[in-house]
C-alpha positions in Angstrom: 0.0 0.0 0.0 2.9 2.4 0.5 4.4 1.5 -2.9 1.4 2.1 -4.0 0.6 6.0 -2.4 4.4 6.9 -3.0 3.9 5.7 -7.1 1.0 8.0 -7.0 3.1 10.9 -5.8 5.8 10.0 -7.9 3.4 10.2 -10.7 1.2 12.8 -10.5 2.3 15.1 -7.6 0.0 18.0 -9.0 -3.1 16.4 -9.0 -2.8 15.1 -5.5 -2.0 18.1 -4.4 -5.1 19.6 -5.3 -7.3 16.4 -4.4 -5.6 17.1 -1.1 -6.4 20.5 -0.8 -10.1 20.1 -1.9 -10.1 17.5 1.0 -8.6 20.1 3.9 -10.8 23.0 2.6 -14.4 20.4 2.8 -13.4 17.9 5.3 -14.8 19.7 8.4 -17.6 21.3 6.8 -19.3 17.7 5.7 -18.2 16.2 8.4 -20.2 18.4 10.7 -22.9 18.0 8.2 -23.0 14.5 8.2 -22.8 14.4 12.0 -26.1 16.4 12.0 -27.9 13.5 9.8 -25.8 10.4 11.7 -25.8 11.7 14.9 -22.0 10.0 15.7 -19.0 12.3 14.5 -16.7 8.9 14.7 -19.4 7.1 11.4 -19.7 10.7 9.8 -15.5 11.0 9.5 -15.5 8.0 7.7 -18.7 8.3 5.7 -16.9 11.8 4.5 -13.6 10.1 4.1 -14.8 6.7 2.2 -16.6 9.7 -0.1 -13.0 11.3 -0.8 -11.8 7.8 -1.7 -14.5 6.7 -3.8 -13.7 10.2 -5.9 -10.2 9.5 -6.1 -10.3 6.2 -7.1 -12.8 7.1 -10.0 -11.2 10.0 -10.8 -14.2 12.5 -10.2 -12.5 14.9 -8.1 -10.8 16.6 -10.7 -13.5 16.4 -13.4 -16.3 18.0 -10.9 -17.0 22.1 -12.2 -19.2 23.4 -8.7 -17.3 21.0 -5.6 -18.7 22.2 -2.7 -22.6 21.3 -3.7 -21.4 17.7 -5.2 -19.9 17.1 -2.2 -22.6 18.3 0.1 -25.3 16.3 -1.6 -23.0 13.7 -2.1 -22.6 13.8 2.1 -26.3 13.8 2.8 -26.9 10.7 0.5 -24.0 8.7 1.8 -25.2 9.8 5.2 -28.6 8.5 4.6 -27.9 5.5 3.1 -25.6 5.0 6.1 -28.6 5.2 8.3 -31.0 2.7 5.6 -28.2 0.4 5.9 -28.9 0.4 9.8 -32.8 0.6 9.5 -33.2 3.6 11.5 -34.8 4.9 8.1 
């Protein structure tokens, strides 16, 4: 796995850079938001941070025009499909 994040470095430094700054900039904005629909900060961290994967891996991040409202609505549906998954829908 460290190969793997130090290849991606090596590779495309820019672009990682800039994932990583859309992920500082957001990260405690939807995580607050989808600690409002969870109700557990610990389950919305990682609802907001399997989101950021999920883009990377697909490549999205970079492609997306308007960020902050994808990832906002992009929050509340992971966030509530957290909570279908757990029945308290």
């Amino acid at each position: 796995m460290i190969f793997y994040i130090t290849l991606l470095i090596i590779l495309c430094p820019k672009s990682i850079a800039r994932a990583e700054k859309k992920f500082y900039t957001h990260y405690s904005s939807l995580c607050n938001y989808s600690t409002a629909i969870v109700k557990d900060p610990m389950v919305a961290e990682d609802i907001v941070q399997n989101l950021f994967i999920q883009l990377w891996h697909t490549q999205k991040l970079e492609e997306i025009s308007y960020i902050e409202p994808y990832l906002l609505r992009a929050t509340k549906f992971k966030s509530i499909d957290y909570l279908r998954t757990k029945n308290y829908l």
